[in-house]
NURODO-588528 format. One record per residue (C-alpha): chain; x, y, z; residue in one letter; residue number from 1. Coordinates in steps of 0.1 Angstrom, whole numbers. Example, Ala and Ser with C-alpha at 12.3 -4.5 7.8 and 13.67 -1.06 7.14 Angstrom:
<recs>
REC   tipa       x       y       z   nukol   tifi
REC      A     123     -45      78       a      1
REC      A     137     -11      71       s      2
</recs>
This chain:
<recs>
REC   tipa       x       y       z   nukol   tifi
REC      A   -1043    -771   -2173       x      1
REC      A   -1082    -767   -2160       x      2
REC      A   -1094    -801   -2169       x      3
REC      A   -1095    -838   -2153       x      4
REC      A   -1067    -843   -2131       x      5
REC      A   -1045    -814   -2139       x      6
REC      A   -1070    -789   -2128       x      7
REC      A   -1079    -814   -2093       x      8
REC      A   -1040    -805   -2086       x      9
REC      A   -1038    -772   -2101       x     10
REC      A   -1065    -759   -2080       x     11
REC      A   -1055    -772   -2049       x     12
REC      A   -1024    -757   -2049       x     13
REC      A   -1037    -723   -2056       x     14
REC      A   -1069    -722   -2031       x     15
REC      A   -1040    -740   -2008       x     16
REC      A   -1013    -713   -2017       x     17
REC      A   -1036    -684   -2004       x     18
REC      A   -1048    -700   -1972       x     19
REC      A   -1035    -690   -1942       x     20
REC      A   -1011    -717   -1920       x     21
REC      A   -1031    -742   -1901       x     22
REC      A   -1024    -779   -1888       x     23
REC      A   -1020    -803   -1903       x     24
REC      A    -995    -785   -1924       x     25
REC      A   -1014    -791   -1960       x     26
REC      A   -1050    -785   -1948       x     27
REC      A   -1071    -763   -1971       x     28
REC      A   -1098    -741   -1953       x     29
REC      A   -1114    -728   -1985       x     30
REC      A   -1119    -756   -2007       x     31
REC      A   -1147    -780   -2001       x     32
REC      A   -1159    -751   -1980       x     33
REC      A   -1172    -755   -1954       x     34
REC      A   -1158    -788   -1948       x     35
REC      A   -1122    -786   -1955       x     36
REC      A   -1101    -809   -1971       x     37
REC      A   -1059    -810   -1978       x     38
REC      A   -1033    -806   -2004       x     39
REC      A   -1026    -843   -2000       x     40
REC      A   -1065    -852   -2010       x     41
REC      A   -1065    -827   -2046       x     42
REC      A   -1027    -850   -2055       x     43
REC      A   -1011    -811   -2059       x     44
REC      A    -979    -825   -2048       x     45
REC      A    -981    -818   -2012       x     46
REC      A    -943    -816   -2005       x     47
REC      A    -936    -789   -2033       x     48
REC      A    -965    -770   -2024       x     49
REC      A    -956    -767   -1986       x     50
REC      A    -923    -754   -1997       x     51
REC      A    -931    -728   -2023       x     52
REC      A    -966    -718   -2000       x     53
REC      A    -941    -692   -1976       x     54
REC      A    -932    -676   -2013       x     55
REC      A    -964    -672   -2024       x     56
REC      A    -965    -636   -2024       x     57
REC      A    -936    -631   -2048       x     58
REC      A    -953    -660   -2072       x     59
REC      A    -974    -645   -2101       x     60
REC      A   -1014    -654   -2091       x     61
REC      A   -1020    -683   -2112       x     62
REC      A    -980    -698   -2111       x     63
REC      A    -982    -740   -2112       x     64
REC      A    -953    -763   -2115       x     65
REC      A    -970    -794   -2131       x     66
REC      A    -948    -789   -2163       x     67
REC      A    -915    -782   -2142       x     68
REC      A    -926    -814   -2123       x     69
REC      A    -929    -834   -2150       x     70
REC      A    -896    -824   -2169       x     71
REC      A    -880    -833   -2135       x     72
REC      A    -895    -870   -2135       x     73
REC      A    -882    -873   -2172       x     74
REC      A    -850    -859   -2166       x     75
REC      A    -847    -881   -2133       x     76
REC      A    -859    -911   -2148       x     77
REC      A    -833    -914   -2177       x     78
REC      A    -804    -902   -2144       x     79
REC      A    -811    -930   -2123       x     80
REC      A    -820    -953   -2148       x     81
REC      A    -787    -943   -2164       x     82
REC      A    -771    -950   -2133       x     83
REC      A    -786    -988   -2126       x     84
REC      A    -775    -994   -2164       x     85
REC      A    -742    -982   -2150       x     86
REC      A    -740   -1009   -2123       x     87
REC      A    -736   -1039   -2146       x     88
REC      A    -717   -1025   -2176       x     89
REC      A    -688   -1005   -2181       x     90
REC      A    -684    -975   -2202       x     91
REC      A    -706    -943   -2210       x     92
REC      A    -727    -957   -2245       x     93
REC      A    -746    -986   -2230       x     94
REC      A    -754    -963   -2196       x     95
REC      A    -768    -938   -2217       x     96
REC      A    -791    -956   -2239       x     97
REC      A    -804    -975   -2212       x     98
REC      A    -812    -941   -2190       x     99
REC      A    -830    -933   -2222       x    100
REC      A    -848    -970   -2222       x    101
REC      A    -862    -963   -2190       x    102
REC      A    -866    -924   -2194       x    103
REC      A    -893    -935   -2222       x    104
REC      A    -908    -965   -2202       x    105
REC      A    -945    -964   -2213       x    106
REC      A    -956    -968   -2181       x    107
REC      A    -944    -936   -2170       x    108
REC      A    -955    -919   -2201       x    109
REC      A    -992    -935   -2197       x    110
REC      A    -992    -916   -2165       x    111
REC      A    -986    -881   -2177       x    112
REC      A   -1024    -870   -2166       x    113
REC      A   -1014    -877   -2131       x    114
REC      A    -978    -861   -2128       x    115
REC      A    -975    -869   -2090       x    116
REC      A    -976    -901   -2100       x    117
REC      A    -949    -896   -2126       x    118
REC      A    -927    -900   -2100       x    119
REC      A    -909    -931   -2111       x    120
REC      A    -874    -923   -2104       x    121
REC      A    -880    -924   -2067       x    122
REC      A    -882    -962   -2076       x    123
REC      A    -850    -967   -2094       x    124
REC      A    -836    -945   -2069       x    125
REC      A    -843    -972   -2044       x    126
REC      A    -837   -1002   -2069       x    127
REC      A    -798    -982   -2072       x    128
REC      A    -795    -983   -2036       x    129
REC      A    -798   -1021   -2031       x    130
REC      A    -772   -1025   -2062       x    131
REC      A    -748   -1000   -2042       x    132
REC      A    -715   -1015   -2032       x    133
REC      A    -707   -1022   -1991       x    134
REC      A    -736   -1021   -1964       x    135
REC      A    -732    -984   -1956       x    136
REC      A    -752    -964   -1931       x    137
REC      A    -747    -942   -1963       x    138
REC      A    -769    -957   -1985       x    139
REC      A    -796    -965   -1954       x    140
REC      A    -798    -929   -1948       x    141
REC      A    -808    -923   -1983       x    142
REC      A    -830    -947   -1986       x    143
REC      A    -850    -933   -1958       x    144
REC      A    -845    -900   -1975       x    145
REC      A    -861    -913   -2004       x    146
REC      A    -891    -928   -1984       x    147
REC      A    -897    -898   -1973       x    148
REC      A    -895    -878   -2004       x    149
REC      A    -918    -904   -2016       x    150
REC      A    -943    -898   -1989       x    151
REC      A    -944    -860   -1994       x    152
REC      A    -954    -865   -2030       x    153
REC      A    -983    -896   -2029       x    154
REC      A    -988    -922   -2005       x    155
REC      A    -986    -950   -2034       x    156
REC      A    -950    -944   -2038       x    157
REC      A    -942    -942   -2002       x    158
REC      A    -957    -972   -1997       x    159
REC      A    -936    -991   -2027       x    160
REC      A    -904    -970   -2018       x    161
REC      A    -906    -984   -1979       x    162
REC      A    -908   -1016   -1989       x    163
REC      A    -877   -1013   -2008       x    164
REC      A    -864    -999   -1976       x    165
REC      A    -874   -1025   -1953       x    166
REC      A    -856   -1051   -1981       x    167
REC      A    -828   -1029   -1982       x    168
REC      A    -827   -1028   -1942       x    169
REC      A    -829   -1063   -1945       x    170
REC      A    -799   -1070   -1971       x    171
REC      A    -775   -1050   -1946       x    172
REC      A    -787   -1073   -1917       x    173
REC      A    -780   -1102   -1940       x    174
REC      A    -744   -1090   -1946       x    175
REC      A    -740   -1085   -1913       x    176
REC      A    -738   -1046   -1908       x    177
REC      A    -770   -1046   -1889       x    178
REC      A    -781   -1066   -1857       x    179
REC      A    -817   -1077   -1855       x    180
REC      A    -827   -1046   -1834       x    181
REC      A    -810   -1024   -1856       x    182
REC      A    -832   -1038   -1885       x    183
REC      A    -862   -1036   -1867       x    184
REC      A    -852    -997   -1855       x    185
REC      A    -846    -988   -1890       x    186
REC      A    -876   -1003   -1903       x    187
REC      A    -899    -989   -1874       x    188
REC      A    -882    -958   -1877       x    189
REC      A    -890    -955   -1914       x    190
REC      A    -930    -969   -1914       x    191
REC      A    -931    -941   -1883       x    192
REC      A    -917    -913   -1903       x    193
REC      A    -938    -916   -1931       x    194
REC      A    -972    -917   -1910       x    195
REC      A    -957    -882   -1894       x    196
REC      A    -950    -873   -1932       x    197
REC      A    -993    -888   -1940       x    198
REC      A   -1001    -868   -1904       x    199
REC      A    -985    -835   -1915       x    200
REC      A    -999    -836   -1950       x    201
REC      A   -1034    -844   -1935       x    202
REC      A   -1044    -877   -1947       x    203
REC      A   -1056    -884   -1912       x    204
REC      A   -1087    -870   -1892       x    205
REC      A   -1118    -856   -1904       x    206
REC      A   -1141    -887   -1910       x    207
REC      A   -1129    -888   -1942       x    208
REC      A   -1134    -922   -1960       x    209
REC      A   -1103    -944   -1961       x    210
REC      A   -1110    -956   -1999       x    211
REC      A   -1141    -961   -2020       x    212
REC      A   -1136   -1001   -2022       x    213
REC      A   -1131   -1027   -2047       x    214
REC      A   -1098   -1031   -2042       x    215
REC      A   -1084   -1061   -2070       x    216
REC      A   -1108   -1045   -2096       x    217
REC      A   -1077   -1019   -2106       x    218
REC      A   -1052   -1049   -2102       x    219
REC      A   -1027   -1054   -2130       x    220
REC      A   -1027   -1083   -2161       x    221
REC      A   -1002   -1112   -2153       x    222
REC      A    -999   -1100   -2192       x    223
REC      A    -986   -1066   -2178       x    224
REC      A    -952   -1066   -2193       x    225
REC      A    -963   -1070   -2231       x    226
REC      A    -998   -1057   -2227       x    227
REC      A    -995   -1021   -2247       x    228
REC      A   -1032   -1015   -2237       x    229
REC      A   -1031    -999   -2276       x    230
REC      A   -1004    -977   -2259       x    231
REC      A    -982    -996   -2290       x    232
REC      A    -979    -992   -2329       x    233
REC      A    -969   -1025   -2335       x    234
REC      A    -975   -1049   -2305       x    235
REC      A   -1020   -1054   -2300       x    236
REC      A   -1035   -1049   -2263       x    237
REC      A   -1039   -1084   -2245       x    238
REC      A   -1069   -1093   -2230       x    239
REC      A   -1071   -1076   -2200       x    240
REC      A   -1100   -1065   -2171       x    241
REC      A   -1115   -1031   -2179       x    242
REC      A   -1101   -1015   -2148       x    243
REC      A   -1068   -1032   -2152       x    244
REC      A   -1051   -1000   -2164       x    245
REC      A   -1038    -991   -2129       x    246
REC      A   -1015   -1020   -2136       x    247
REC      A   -1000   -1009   -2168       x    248
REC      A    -966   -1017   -2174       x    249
REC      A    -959   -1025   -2204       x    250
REC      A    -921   -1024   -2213       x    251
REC      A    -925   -1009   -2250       x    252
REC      A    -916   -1026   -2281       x    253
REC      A    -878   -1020   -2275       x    254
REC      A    -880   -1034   -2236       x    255
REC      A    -898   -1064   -2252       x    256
REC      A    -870   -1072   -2278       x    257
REC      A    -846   -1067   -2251       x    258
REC      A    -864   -1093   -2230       x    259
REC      A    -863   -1116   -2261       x    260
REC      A    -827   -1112   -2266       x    261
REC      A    -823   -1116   -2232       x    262
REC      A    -839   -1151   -2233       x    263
REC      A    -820   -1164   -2261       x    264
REC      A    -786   -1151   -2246       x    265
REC      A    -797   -1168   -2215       x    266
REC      A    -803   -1199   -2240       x    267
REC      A    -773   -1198   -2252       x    268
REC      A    -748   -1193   -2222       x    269
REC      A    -763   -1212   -2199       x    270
REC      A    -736   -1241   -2193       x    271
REC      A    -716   -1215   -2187       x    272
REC      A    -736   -1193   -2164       x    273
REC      A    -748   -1161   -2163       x    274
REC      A    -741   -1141   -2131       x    275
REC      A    -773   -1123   -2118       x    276
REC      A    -756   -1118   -2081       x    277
REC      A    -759   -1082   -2088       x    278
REC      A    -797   -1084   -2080       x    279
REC      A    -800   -1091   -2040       x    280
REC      A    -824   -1115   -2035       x    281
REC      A    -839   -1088   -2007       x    282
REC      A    -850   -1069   -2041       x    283
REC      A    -858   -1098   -2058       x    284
REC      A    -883   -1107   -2032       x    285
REC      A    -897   -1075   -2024       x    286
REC      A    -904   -1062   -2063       x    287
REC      A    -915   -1096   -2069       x    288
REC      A    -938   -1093   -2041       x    289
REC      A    -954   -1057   -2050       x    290
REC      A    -959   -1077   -2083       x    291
REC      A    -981   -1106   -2067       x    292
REC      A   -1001   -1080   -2052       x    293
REC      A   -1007   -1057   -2080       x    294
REC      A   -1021   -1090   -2095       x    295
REC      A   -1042   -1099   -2072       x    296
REC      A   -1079   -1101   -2084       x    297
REC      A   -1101   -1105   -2053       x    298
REC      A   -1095   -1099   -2018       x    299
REC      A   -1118   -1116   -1990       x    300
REC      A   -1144   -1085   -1977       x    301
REC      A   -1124   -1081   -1941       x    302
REC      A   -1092   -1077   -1958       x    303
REC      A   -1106   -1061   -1991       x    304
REC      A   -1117   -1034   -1961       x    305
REC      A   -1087   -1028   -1947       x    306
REC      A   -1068   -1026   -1978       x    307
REC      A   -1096   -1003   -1997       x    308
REC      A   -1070    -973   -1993       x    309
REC      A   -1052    -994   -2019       x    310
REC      A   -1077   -1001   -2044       x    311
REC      A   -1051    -990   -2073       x    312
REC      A   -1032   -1016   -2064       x    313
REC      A   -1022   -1027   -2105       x    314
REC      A    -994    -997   -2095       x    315
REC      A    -980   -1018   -2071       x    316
REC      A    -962   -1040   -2104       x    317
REC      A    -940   -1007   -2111       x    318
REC      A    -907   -1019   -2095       x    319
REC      A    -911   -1055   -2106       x    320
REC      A    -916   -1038   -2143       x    321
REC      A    -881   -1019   -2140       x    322
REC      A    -864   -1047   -2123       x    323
REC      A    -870   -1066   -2150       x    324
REC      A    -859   -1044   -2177       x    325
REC      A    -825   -1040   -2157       x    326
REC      A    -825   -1079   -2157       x    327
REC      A    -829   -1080   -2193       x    328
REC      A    -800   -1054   -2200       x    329
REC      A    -777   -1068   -2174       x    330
REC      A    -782   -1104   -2197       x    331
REC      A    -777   -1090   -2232       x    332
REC      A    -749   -1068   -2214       x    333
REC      A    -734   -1095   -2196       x    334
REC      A    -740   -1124   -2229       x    335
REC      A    -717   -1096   -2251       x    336
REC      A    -693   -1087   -2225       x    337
REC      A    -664   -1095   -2247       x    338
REC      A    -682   -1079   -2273       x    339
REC      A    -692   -1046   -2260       x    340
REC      A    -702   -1034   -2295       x    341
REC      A    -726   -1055   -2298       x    342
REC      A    -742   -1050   -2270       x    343
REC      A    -742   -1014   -2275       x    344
REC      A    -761   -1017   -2309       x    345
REC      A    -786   -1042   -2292       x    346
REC      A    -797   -1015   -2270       x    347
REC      A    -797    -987   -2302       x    348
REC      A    -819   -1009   -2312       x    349
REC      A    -841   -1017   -2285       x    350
REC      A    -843    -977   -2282       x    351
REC      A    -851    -968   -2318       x    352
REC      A    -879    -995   -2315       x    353
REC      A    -892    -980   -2278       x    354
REC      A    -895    -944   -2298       x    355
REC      A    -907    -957   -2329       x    356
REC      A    -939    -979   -2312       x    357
REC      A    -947    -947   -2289       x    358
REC      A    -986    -940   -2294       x    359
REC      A    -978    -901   -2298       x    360
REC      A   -1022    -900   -2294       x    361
REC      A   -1020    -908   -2261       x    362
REC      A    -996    -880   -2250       x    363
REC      A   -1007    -850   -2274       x    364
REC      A   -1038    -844   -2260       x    365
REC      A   -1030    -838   -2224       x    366
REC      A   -1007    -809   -2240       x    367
REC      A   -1035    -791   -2262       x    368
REC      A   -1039    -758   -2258       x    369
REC      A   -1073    -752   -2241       x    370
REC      A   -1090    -718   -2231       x    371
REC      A   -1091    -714   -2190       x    372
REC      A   -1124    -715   -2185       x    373
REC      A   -1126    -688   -2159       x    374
REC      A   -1159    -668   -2161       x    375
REC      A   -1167    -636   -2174       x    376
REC      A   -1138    -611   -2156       x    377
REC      A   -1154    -578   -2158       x    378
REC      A   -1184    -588   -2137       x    379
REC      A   -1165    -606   -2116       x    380
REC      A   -1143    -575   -2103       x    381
REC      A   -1174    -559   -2088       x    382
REC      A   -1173    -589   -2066       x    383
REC      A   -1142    -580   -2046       x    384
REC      A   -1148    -571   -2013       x    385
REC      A   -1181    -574   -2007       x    386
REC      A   -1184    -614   -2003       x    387
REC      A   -1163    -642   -1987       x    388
REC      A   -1177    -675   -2004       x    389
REC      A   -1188    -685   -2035       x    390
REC      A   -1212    -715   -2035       x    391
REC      A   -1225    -739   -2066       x    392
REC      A   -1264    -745   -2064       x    393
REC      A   -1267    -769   -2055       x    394
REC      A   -1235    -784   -2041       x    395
REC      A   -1213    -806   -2064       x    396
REC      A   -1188    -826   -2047       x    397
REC      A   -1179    -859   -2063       x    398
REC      A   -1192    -892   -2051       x    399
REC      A   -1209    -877   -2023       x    400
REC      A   -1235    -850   -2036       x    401
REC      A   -1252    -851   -2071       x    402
REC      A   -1256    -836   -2098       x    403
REC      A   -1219    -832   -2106       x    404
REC      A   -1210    -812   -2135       x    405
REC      A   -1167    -816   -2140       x    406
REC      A   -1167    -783   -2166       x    407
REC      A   -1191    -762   -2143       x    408
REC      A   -1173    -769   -2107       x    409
REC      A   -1136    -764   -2124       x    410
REC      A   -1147    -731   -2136       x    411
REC      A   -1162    -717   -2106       x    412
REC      A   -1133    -728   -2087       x    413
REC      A   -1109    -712   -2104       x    414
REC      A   -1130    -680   -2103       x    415
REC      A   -1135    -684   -2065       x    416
REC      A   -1096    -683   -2059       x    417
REC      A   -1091    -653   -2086       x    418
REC      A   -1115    -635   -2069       x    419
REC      A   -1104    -647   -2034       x    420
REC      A   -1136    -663   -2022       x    421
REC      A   -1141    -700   -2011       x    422
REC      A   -1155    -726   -2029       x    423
REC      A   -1177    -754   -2015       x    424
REC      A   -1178    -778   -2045       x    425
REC      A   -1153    -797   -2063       x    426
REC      A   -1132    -832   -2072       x    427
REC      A   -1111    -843   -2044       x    428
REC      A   -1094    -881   -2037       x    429
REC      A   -1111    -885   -2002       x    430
REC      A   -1136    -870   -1981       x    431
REC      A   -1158    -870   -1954       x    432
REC      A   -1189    -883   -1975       x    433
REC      A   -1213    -881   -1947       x    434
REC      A   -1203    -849   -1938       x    435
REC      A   -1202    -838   -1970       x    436
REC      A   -1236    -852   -1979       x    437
REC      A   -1249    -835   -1948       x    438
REC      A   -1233    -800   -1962       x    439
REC      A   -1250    -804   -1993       x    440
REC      A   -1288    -813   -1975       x    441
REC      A   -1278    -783   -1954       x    442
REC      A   -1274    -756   -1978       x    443
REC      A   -1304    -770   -1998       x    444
REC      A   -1329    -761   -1967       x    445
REC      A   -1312    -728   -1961       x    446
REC      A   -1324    -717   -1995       x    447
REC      A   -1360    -734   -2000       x    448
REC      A   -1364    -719   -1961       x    449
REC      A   -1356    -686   -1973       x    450
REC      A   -1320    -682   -1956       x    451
REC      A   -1295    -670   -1976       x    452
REC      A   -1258    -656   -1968       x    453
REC      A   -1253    -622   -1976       x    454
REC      A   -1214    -633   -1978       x    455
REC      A   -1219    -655   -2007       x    456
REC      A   -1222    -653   -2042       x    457
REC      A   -1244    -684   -2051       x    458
REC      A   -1243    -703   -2092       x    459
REC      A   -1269    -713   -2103       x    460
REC      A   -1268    -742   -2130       x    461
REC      A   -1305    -749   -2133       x    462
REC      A   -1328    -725   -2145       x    463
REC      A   -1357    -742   -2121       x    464
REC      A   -1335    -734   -2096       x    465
REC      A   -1342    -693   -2096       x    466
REC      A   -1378    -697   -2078       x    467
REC      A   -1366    -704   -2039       x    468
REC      A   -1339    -677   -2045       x    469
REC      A   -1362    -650   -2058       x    470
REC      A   -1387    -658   -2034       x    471
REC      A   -1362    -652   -2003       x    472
REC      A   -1361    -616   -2021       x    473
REC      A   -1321    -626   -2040       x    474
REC      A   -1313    -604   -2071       x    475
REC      A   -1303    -627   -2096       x    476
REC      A   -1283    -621   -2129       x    477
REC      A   -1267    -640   -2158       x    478
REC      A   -1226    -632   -2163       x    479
REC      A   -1225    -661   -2181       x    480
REC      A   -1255    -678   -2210       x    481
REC      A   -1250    -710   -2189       x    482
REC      A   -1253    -698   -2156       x    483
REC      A   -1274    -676   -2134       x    484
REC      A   -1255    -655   -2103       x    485
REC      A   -1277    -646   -2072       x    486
REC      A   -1270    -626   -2039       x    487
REC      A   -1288    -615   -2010       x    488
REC      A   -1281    -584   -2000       x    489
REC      A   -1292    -559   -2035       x    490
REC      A   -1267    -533   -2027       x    491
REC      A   -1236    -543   -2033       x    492
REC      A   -1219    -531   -2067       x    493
REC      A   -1221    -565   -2079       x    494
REC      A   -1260    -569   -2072       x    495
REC      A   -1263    -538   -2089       x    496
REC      A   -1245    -546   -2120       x    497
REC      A   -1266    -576   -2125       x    498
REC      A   -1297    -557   -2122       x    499
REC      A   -1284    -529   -2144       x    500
REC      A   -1265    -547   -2173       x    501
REC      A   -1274    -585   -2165       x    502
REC      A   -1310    -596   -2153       x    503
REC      A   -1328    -624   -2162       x    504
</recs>
């Protein structure tokens, strides 16, 4: 689990986990240290880990829940999807295969790395609340529930889920069930909520940089749909920009024969009409919408600014991507209604083809076996007690301080929050650069001036790096070939096992 993005969320829940209670809800004291950052800003799922943090103490020392997560979005997925299948044909077969159609969805598979972002059935969650039957304050008051669900987990899907919302709110006040104000209240209400949800998390306050620009670069192909990105045995990538990844959403082979069976039964029953009611036109507009802007290229510079928090915005062409493969089932559904069979075999079909042009190389890595990392562990238990921090020389933190060294800063992290000391280095979505940068310049003169922390246990990855340390009178060791340990004070059990069994 300690590598790319896995070990960004992994660590942020533990170093999260054993901090203390502050405000906002999910800040983190002693990560980034001494800056700070949150549980919202290392993507650890910042809803799940504010509930299980007040059972930490009964949870064994390095318990995650990306795997339970991500069987939950899988098992989710093929529920809901199940369920919008369900809204336009009758019986159990055709349901089924098409929750397993959109369980298998390469779009959610491609985002496996990122399993916050796995996500997706918040989105058909939504979509199945616009097909509901009625204008009930029922399915409103879900809705919002799943906004806000959504906004505990990542701000992209709170974003796409309160659109939905808003169309949702809107399609009531079209049927009449809600008065102007009342669609205006539940829409306020809602964009309100999930900026108290953003506030609690603590993705506000602190200087930290709203995005890192270039917003339209990570935009998605108007090639999306059929684009396998070489995410496809069969079916070649598309030309497409190098950053346009963001916007994958390809359907698979089986969603694109379903979309070509869809086309010729729309062919071929046209004079006598195929009824696509079923879709408001509120959902219509509003995943067509999130489409057009995941495709848009280039933004002008005062609205590329604003929007730079979005700069992923390719994800934005998720809903549109589902809507449409419920608008191709509903055809081929709807085109063999008085042949239900057939139907049913159309989507066996379309579902032995979606398994069968799966790119398994894409998925098995990210479940390889890898060794943890975490330095040596004998040396390391003379450390309890005696220090607070632990602190790479010099300070890594991505995008704001240099060198950075992904292998070296997971590591020390992870033995920072086994040993229960802070860390000041690290990968995290946003931060404070300046401050950051200013953290980093700081600790630099502190130890060419000779002013060192007797509370911190200080990594060295540079053997150059020894002189300033040695001349402020450190005892330095090695604990690891790759890496050289120093401290101030030289009588601490640790300083004297690195003199003893470890010098230089």
């Amino acid at each position: 689990m300690l590598s790319s993005d896995w070990a960004q969320h992994v660590l942020g829940w533990l170093f999260f986990r054993k901090d203390g209670w502050h405000f906002p809800l999910g800040a983190i004291r002693g990560a980034a240290y001494p800056l700070g950052t949150s549980v919202g800003y290392t993507d650890s799922n910042p809803i799940v880990a504010i509930a299980l943090k007040p059972l930490s103490s009964l949870l064994p020392l390095e318990v995650q829940y990306i795997g339970p997560w991500l069987g939950l979005c899988f098992a989710l997925q093929g529920f809901f999807g199940a369920r919008l299948v369900a809204s336009v044909a009758k019986g159990h077969l055709v349901p089924l295969l098409g929750g397993l159609m959109f369980a298998t969805a390469p779009a959610l598979l491609q985002r496996l790395a990122h399993d916050t972002l796995c996500s997706h059935f918040l989105l058909l969650a939504a979509i199945g609340l616009h097909l509901a039957p009625g204008a009930h304050a029922r399915a409103r008051r879900a809705m919002v529930g799943v906004v806000l669900l959504a906004a505990g987990i990542h701000p992209y899907l709170a974003i796409m889920a309160l659109v939905l919302g808003v169309g949702l709110f809107y399609h009531h006040h079209a049927r009449g069930a809600l008065s102007r104000r009342e669609l205006l209240g539940w829409s306020a209400g809602s964009s309100i909520a999930v900026l108290v949800v953003f506030l609690l998390i603590g993705y506000f306050g602190g200087g930290v940089d709203p995005g890192a620009g270039g917003i339209g670069e990570f935009s998605a192909s108007p090639l999306t749909l059929f684009d396998s990105m070489g995410h496809s045995r069969v079916l070649p990538a598309l030309p497409s920009g190098k950053s346009q990844y963001e916007g994958f959403a390809y359907l698979g082979l089986g969603g694109v024969a379903l979309v070509v069976a869809a086309c010729v039964a729309f062919v071929r029953e046209r004079r006598s009409g195929l009824d696509l009611s079923f879709l408001p036109r509120p959902l219509r507009w509003a995943s067509l919408g999130l489409a057009v802007f995941a495709m848009i290229p280039w933004f002008p510079p005062g609205l590329s600014s604003i929007l730079s928090p979005l700069r992923s915005s390719g994800r934005f062409v998720w809903t549109f991507s589902y809507v449409a493969l419920l608008v191709a089932i509903a055809i081929v559904v709807r085109a063999f209604s008085a042949r239900p069979a057939i139907a049913a075999a159309i989507m066996a079909v379309a579902l032995a083809l979606q398994i069968v042009d799966a790119q398994p190389d894409h998925v098995r890595p990210k479940f390889a076996s890898k060794p943890s990392g975490a330095p040596y562990a004998a040396g390391w238990e003379s450390a309890r007690g005696d220090y607070r921090h632990l602190a790479l020389y010099p300070m890594e933190i991505w995008r704001a301080c240099t060198p950075w060294d992904e292998d070296l800063s997971i590591r020390y992290a992870y033995r920072a929050y086994l040993s229960g000391l802070t860390f000041n280095s690290g990968y995290f979505a946003r931060i404070n650069r300046a401050a950051a940068k200013r953290a980093c310049a700081e600790l630099t003169r502190d130890v060419e001036s000779g002013r060192l922390d007797a509370a911190t246990i200080y990594v060295l990855s540079r053997p150059e790096d020894v002189a300033p340390f040695r001349a402020a009178g450190a005892t330095c060791g090695r604990l690891e070939p790759d890496t050289t340990i120093c401290v101030a004070s030289p009588n601490t059990d640790l300083a004297k096992l690195l003199t003893t069994h470890h010098p230089l």
